[in-house]
N, C-alpha and C positions, 0 to 999 in steps of 0.2 A: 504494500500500500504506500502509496506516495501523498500528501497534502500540502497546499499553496493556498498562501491568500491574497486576496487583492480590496482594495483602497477605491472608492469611486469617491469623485468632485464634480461639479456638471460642469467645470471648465474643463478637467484636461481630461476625463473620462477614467478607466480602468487601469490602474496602476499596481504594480511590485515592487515592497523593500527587502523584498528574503527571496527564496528561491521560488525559481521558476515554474508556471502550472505547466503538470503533462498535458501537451496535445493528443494523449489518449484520454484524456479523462472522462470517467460516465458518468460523475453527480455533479453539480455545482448548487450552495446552498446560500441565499445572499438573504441581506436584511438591508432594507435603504430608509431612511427620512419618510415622513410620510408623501413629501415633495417629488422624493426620490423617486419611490415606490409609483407615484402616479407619471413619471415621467418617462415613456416607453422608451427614451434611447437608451435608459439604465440596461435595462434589459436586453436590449438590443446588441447591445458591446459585447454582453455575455454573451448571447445569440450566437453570434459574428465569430466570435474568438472561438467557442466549442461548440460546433454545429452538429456533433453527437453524444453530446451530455443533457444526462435530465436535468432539467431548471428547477429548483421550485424554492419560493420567496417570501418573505412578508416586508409592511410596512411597518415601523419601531415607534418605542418610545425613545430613541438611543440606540445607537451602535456602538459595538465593541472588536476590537482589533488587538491583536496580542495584551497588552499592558494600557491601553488609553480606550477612553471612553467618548466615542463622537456623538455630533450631532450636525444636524442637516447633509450628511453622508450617505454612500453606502458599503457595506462589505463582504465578502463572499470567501468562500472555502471551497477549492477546487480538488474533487477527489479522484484520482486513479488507483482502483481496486486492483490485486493482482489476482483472485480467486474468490471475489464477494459478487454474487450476484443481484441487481437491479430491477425494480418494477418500481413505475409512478402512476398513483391515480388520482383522479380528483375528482369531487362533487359541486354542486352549486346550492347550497343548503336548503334554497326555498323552493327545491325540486322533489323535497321530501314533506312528511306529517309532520317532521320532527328529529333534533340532531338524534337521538338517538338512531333512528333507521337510518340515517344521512352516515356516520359513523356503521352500523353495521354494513348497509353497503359497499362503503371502502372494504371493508375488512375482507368480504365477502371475495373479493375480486382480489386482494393481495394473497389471503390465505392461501397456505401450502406446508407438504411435511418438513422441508429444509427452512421455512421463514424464520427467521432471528428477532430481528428488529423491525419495527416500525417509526420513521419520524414523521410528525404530524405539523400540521402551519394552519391553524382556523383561522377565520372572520374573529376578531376580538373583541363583538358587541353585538352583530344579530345570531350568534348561535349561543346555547346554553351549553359550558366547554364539561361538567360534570356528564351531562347527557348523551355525548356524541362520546365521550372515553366509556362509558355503559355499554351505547352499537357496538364500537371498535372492538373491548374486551370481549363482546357475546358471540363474534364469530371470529374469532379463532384460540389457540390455544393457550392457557395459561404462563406456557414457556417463556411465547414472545414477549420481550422489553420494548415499552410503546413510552417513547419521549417525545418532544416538541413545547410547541406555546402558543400562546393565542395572540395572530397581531396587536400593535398599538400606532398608535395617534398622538404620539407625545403626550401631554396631560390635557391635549382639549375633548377627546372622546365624539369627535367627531364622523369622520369616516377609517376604516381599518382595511386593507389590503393583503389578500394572498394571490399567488400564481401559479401555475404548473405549467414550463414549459411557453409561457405568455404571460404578457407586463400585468403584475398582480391588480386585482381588482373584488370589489366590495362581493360578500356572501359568500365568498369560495372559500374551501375546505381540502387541503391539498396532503397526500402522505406521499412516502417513500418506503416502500418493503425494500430490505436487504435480507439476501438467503446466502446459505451455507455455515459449512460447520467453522472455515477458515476463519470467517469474521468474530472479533473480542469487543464485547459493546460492556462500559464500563457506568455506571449513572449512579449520581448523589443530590440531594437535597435539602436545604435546611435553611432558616428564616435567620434566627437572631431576635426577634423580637421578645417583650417580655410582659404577661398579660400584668392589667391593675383594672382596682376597680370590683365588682362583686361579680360572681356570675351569676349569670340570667338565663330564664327559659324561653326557648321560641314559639309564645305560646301560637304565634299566628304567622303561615308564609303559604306562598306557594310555589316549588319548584326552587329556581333562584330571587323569587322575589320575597323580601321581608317585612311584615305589615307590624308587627307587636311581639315584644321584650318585655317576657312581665305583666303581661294585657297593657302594656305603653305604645304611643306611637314611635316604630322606630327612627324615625324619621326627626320626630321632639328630640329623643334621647342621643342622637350624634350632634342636634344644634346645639343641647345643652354643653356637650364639651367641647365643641369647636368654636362657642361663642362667637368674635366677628367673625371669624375666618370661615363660618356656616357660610356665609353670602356667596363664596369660592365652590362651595361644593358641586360636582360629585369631586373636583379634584383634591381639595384639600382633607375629604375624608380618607386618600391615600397615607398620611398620616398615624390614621387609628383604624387599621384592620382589625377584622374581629375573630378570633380560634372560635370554632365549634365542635365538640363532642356530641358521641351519645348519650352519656351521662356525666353526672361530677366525677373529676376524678380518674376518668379511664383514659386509659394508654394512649389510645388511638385518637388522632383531633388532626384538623384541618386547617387552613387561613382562609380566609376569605374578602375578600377585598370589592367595593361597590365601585359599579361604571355608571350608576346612572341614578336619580334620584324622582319621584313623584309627590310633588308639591298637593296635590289634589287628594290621592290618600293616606301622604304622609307615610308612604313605604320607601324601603331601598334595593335596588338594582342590583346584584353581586352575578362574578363572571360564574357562578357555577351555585348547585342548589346548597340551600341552608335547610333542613327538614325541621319540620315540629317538633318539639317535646327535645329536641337537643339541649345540651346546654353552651353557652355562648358567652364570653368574655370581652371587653376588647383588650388594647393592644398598645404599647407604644413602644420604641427603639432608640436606643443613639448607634452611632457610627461604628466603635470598637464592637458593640455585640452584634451587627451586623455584617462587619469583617469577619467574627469570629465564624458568622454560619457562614461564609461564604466558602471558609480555611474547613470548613465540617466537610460540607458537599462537595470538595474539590478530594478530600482524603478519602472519603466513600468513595468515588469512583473510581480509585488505582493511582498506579504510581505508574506513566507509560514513559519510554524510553524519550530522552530529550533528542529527538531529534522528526525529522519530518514522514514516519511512519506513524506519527498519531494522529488525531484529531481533534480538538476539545472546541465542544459548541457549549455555548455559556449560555443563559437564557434566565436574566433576573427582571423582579420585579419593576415597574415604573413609580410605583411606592417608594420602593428603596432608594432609587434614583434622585425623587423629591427629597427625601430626608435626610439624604447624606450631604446633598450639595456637590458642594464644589470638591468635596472630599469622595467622592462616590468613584473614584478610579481607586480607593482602597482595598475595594475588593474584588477589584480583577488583579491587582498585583500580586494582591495577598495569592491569590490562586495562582500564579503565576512563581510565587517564591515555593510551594508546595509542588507545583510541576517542573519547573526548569521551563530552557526556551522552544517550546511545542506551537506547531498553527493551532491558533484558538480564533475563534470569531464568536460573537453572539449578539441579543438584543434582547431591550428593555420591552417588556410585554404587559398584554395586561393576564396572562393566567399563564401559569407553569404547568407542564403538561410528567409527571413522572411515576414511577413503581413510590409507595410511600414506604419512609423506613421503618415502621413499625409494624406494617403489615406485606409490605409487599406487593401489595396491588397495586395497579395504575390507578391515578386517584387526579383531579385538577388539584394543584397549589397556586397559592398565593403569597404576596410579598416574599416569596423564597430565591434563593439561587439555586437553580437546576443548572444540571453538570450532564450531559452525555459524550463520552470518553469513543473514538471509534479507532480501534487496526486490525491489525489480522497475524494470526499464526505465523509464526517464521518457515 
């Protein structure tokens, strides 16, 4: 396996500072600005330069390239497999009932007995990303590691872009199957944040939307701690994500994070469902404990040789993004001082797509840093 990455500007188009991508390559994986994203000669360059590699893409909140964190860019990861085999498919979400069957669909059409992995790129606002990982896992095997994220829009939540093989665009739903035994897929996850505050029951939601905390409006109970900075929201709610459980106490719990807010029933919007009768907390972070999850989910995924046989796709929150600042390339160095110097690329998202560590399943995350590690057998 060989990987290369490259650097886009809309002045001078696709560029390299490390080694060169094979002109054999089959996958190329990029992340652009939302600007980017909607600007087909992005895509087009990529086109041009590997006219027999699969494309597939999203629009950010943020890009990331070895050690530094962009914006209004775009960046890509160009892979030549020596012995992994290739399949791309993609949907248009509002061609289904619901992510859920949108998601098994894919799966449908990837599955196979040699399937390994799956990488995933949704729509990061009209698909419900808990639902569509439910289709994916229901048709096919438990074996396979299904990672990805859900585009972003930088913090305005406005429109979200994916693509497969064409310049990304709003409601698509894009994977990549990689088969064989050659291939080593490595994946970590973990947040940093640290709950306060009492916990709560969800007494009222549906799916991913959240109506009542406690029989409260949930809607009242995020103004009440986000005081002025409510006027900001959904983006400032990025802020104070909320963990949810099944019960007080238990192992297993999620983050969850709101894209979108309703004035009218005083409910909130999250990329993925919230259920009833859970219990629910929120959340706040500073910088150091979010380096620290980033140093977690980089050591989860392996220790892969420092050189351009691996691959590391990074894929952190836009949460995280907001509350680190200016400080927010702390934690791709950090991951970087954990790795040594490996092609990394990634983007700031609005939903983390991974296996959870607790249980093992694929599961959507929030405000987390997911990590999928990719090479192959010597």
């Amino acid at each position: 396996m060989h990987a290369a990455t490259l650097v886009y500007d809309r002045q001078s188009g696709w560029s390299t500072d490390g080694a060169e991508p094979s002109p054999q390559a089959q996958a190329v994986l990029w992340f652009g600005a939302p600007e980017v994203a909607a600007d087909a000669q992005a895509y087009q360059g990529l086109r041009n330069r590997f006219p027999n590699a699969a494309i597939i893409g999203c629009s950010t909140g943020g890009e990331i390239h070895g050690e530094d964190v962009l914006d209004s860019s775009g960046v890509a990861a160009v892979v030549r497999f020596d012995a992994t085999r290739l399949r791309a498919a993609e949907r248009r979400a509002a061609d289904f009932a619901g992510p859920r069957e949108c998601g098994l669909s894919l799966a449908q059409e990837l599955a196979a007995d040699d399937l390994r992995a799956i990488f995933v790129l949704s729509d990061g606002l009209g698909v419900n990303g808990t639902q569509l990982i439910e289709g994916l896992t229901a048709g096919i095997s438990d074996r396979v590691v299904i990672t990805g994220g859900l585009a972003g829009d930088g913090a305005e939540f406005g429109v979200t872009r994916v693509g497969l093989n064409s310049p990304p665009e709003p409601g698509v739903v894009a994977a990549l199957g990689l088969y064989g035994e050659a291939l080593r897929i490595g994946w970590g996850s973990a947040g940093g944040w640290r709950p306060f505050g009492p916990e709560r029951t969800v007494t009222r939601s549906r799916d991913n939307v959240l109506y009542a905390l406690d029989d409260k409006p949930a809607l009242d109970l995020y103004k009440s701690y986000l005081g002025e900075a409510s006027a900001q929201l959904p983006g400032s709610a990025l802020l104070f994500p909320l963990v949810i459980r099944p019960s007080l106490g238990d192992g297993y719990n999620v983050v969850r994070t709101i894209v979108g807010v309703n004035e009218a029933d005083s409910s909130l919007i999250f990329a993925g469902d919230v259920p009833e009768g859970w219990s629910a907390q929120l959340m706040r972070g500073a910088v150091h404990q979010l380096v620290d999850g980033a140093v977690a989910a980089a050591r989860q995924a392996g220790s892969p040789a420092a050189d351009n046989s691996s691959l590391g796709i990074l894929i952190s929150c836009i949460g995280r993004k907001l509350m680190m600042g200016q400080d927010v390339a702390d934690e791709v160095e950090a991951i970087a001082d954990v790795w040594g110097p490996i092609p990394t690329v990634g983007f700031y998202s609005y939903g983390e797509i991974s296996p959870h560590g607790f249980s093992g399943q694929c599961t959507l995350h929030n405000q987390t840093m997911t990590i999928t590690l990719f090479s192959e057998a010597a």
